[in-house]
N, CA, C and O atoms as a GROMACS GRO file, in nm:
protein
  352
    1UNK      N    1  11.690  17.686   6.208
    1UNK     CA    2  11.705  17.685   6.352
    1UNK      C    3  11.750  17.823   6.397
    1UNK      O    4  11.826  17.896   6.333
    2UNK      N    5  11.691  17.854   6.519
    2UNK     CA    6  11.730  17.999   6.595
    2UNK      C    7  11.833  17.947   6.697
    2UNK      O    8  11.851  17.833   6.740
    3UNK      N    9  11.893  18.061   6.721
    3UNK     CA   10  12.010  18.004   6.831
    3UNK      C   11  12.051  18.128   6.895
    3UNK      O   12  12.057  18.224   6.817
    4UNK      N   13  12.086  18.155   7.035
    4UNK     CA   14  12.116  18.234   7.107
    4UNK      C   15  12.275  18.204   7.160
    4UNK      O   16  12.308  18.142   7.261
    5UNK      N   17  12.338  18.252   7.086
    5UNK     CA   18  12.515  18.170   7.195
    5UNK      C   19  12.521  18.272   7.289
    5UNK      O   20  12.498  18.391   7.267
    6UNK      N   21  12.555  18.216   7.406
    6UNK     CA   22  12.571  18.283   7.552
    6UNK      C   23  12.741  18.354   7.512
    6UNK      O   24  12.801  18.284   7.431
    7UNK      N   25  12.804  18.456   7.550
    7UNK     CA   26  12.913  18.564   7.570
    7UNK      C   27  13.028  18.437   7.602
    7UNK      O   28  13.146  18.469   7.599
    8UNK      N   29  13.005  18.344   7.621
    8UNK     CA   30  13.152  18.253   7.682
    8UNK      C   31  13.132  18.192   7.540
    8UNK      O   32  13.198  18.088   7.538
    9UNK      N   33  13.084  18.206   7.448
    9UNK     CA   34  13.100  18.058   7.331
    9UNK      C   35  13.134  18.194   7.242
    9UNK      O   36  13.067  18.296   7.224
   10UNK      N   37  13.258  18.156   7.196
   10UNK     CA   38  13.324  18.161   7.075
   10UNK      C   39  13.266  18.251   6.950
   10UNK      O   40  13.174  18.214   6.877
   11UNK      N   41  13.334  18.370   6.940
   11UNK     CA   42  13.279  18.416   6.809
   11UNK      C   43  13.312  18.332   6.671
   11UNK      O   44  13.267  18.352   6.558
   12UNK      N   45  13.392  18.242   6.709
   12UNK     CA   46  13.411  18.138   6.569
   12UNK      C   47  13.300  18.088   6.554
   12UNK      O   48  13.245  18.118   6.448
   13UNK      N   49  13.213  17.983   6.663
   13UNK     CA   50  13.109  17.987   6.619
   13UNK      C   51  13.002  17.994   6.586
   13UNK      O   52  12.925  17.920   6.525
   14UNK      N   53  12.995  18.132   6.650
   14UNK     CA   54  12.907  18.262   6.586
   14UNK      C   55  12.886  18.284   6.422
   14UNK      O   56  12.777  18.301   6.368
   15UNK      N   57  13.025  18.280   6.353
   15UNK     CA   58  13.070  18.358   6.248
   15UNK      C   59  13.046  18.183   6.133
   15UNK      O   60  13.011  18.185   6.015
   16UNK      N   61  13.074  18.067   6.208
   16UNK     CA   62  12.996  17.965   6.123
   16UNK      C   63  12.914  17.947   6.104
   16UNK      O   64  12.865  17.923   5.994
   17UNK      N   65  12.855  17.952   6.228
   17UNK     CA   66  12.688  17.921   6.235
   17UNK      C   67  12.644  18.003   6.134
   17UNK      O   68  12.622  17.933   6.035
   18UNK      N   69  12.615  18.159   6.105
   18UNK     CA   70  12.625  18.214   6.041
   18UNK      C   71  12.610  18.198   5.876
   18UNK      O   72  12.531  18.240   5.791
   19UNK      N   73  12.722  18.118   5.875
   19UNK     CA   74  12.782  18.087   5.745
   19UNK      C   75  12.729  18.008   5.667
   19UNK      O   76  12.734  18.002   5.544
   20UNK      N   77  12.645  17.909   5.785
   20UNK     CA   78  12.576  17.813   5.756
   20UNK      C   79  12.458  17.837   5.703
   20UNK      O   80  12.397  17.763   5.625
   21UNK      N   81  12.404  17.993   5.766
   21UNK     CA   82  12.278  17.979   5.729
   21UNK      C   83  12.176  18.006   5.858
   21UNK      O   84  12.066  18.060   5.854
   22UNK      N   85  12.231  17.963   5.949
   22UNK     CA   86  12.158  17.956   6.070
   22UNK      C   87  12.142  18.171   6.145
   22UNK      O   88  12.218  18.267   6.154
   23UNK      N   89  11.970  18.134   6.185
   23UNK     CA   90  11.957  18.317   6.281
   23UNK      C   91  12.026  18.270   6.393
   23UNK      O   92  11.981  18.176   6.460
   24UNK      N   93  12.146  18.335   6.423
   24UNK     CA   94  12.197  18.355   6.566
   24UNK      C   95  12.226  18.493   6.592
   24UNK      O   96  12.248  18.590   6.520
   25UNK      N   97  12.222  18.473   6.721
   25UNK     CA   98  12.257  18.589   6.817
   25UNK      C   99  12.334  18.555   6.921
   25UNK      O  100  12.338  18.457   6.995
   26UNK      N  101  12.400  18.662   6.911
   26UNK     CA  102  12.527  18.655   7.036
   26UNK      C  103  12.527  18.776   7.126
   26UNK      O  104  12.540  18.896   7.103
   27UNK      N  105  12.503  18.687   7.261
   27UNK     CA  106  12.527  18.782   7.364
   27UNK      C  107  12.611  18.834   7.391
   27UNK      O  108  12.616  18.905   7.491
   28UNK      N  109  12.719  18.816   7.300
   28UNK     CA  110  12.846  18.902   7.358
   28UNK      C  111  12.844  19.044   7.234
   28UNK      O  112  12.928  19.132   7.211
   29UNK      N  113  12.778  19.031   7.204
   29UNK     CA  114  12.723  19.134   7.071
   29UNK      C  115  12.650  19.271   7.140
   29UNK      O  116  12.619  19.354   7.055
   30UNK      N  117  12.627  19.298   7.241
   30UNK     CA  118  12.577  19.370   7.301
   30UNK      C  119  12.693  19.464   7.335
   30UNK      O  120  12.809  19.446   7.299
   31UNK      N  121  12.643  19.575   7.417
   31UNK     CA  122  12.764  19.696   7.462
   31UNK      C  123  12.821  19.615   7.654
   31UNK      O  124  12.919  19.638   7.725
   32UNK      N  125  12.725  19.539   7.669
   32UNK     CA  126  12.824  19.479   7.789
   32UNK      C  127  12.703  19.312   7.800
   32UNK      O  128  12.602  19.296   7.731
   33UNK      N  129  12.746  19.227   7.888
   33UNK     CA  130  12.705  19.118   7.932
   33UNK      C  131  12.560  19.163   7.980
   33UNK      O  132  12.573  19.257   8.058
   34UNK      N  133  12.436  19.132   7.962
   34UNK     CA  134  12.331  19.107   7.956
   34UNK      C  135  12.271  19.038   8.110
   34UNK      O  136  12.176  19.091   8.167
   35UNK      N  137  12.352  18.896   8.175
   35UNK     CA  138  12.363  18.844   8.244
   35UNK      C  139  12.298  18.792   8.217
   35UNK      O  140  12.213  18.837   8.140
   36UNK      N  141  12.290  18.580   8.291
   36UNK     CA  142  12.209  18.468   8.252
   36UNK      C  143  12.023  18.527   8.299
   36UNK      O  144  11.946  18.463   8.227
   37UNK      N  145  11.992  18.565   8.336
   37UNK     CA  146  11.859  18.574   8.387
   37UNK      C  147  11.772  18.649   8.224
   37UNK      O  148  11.669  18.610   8.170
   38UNK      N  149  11.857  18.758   8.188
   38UNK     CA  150  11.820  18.804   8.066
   38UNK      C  151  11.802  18.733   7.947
   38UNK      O  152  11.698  18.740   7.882
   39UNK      N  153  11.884  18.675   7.919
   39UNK     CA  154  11.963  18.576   7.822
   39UNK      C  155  11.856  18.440   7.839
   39UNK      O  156  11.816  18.366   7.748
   40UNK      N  157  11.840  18.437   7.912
   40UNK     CA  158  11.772  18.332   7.934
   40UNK      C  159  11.649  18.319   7.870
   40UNK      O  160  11.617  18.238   7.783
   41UNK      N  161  11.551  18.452   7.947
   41UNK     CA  162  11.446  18.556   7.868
   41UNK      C  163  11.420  18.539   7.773
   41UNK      O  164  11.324  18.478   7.726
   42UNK      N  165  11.521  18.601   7.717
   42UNK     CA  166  11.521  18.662   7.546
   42UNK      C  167  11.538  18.522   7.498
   42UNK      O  168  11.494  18.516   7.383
   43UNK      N  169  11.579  18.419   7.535
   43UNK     CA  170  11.601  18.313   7.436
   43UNK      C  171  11.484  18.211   7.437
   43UNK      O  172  11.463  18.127   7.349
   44UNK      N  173  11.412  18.228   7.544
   44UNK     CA  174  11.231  18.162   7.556
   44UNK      C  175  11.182  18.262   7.489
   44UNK      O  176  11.125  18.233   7.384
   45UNK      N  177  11.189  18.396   7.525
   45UNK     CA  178  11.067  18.461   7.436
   45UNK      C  179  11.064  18.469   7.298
   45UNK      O  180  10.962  18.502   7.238
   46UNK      N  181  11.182  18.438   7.238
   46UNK     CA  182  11.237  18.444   7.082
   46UNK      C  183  11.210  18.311   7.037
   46UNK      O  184  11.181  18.288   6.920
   47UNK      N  185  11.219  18.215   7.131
   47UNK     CA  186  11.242  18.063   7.072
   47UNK      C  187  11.341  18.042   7.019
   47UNK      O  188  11.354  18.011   6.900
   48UNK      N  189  11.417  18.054   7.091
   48UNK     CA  190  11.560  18.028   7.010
   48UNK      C  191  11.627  17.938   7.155
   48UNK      O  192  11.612  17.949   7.276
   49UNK      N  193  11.710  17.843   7.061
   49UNK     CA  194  11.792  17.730   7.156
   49UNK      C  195  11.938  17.789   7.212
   49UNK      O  196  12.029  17.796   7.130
   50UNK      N  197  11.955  17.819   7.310
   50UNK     CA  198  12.056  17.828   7.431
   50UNK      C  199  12.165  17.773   7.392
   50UNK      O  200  12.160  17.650   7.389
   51UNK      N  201  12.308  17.843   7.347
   51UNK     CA  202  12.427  17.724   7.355
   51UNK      C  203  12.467  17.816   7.481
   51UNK      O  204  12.436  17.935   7.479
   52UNK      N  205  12.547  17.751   7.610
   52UNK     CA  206  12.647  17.737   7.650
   52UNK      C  207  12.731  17.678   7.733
   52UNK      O  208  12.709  17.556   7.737
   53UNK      N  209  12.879  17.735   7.847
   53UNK     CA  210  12.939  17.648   7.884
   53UNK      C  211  12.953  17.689   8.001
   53UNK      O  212  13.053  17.676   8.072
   54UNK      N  213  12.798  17.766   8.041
   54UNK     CA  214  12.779  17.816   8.174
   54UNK      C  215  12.636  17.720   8.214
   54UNK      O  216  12.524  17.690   8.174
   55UNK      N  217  12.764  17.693   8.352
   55UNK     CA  218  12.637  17.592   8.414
   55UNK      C  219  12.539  17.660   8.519
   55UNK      O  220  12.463  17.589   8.586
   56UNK      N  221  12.540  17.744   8.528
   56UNK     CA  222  12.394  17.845   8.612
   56UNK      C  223  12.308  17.846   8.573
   56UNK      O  224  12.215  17.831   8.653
   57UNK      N  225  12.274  17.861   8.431
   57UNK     CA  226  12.143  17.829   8.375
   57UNK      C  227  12.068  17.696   8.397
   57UNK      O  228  11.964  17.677   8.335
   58UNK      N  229  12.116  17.605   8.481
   58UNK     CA  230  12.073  17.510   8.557
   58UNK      C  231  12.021  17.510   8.643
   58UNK      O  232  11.935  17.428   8.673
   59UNK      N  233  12.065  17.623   8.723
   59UNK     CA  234  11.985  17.627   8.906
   59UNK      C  235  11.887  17.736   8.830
   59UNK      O  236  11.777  17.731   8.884
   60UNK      N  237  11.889  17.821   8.734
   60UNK     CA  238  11.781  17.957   8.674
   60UNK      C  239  11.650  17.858   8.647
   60UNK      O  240  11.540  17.912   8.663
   61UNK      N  241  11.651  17.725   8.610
   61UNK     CA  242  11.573  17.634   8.525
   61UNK      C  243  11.552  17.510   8.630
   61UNK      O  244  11.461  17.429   8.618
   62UNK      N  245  11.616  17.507   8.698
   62UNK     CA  246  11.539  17.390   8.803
   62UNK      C  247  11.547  17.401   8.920
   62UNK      O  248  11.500  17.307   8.983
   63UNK      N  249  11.606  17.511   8.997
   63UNK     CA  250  11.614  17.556   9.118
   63UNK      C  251  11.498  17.658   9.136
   63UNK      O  252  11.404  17.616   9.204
   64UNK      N  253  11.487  17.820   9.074
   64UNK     CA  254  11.437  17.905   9.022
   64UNK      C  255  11.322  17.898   8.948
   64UNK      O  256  11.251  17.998   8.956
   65UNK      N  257  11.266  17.771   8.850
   65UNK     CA  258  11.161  17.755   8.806
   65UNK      C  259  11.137  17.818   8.699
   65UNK      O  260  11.022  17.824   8.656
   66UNK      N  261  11.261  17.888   8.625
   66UNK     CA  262  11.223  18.005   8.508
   66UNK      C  263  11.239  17.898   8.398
   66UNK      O  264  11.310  17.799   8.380
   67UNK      N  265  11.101  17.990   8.306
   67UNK     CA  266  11.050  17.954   8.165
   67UNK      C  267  11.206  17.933   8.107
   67UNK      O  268  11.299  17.998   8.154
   68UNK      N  269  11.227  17.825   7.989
   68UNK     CA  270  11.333  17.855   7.957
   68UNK      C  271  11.293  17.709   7.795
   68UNK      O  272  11.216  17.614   7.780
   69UNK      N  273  11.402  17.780   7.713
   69UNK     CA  274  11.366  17.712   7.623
   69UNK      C  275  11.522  17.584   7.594
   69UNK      O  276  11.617  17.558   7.669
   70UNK      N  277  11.488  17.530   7.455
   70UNK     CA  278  11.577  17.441   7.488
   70UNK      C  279  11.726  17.512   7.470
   70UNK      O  280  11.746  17.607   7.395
   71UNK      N  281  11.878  17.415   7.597
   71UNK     CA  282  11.898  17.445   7.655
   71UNK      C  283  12.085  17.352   7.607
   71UNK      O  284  12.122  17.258   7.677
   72UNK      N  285  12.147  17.387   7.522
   72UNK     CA  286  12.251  17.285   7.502
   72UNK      C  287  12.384  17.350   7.591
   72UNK      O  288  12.432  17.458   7.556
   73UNK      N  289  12.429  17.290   7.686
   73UNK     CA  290  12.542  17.328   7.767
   73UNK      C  291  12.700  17.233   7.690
   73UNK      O  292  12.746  17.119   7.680
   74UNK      N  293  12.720  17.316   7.668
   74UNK     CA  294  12.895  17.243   7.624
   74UNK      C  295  12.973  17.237   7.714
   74UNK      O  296  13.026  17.346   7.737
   75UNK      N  297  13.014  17.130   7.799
   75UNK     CA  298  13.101  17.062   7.899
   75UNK      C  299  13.237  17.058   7.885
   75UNK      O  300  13.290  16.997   7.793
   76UNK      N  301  13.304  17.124   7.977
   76UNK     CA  302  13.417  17.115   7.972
   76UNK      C  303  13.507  17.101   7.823
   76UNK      O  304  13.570  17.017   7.759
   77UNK      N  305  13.470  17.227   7.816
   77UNK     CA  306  13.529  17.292   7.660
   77UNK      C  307  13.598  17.446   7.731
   77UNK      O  308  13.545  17.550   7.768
   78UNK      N  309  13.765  17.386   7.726
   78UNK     CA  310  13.790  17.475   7.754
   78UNK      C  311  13.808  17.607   7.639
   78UNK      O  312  13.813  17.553   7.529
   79UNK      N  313  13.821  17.761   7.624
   79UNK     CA  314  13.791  17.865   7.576
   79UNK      C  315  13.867  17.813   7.446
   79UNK      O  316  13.815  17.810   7.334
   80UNK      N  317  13.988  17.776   7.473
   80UNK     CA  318  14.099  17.784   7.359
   80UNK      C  319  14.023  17.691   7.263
   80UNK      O  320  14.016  17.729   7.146
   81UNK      N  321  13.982  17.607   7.287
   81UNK     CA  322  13.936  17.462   7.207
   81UNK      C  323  13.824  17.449   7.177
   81UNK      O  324  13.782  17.339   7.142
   82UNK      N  325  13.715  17.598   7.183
   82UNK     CA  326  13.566  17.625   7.137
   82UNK      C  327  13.509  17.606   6.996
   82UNK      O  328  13.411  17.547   6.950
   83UNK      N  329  13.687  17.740   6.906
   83UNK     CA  330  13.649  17.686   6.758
   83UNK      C  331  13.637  17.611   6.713
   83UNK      O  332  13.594  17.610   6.597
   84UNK      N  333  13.680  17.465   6.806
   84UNK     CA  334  13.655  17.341   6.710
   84UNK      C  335  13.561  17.291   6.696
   84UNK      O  336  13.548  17.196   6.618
   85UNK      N  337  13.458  17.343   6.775
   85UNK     CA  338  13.338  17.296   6.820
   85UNK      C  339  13.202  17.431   6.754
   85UNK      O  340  13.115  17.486   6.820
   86UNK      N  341  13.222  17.441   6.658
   86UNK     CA  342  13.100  17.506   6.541
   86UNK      C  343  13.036  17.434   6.528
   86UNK      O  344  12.937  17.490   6.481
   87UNK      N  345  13.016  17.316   6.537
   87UNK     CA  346  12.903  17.233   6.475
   87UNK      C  347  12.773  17.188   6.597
   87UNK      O  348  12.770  17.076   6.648
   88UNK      N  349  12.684  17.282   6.626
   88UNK     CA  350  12.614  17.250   6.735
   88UNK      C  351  12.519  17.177   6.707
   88UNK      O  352  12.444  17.138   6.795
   0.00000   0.00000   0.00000
């Protein structure tokens, strides 16, 4: 599985996913924020599945009409309590 984690999800699990085995990429891996419209982009044109706990990529994908691939939003996960949540 490919995976794109959006800049709000956790370098923990970044650094599992990883561990696991899994191609990810992290937008917070860049020299600054990319912003959702990019991110978005790059994660249809790569084929790679979307984690995050930003809900804009909602109105980008059904308001906006942009290509977008699949799309997992983590709900009310607040920052502190992300690492627990590696297992996507």
């Amino acid at each position: 599985m490919r995976f794109l984690l959006d800049s709000c999800i956790s370098g923990f699990a970044v650094r599992e996913l990883r561990a696991a085995g899994y191609d990810v990429v992290w937008a917070a891996e860049g020299p600054e924020d990319p912003g959702d419209d990019v991110i978005l982009e790059q994660a249809a044109k790569e084929r790679r599945i979307l984690v995050t706990a930003d809900k804009d990529f909602g109105d980008l994908v059904f308001v906006f009409r942009k290509p977008h691939p699949t799309i997992v939003r983590l709900v009310e996960i607040p920052a502190r309590m992300q690492e627990r949540f590696y297992c996507v």
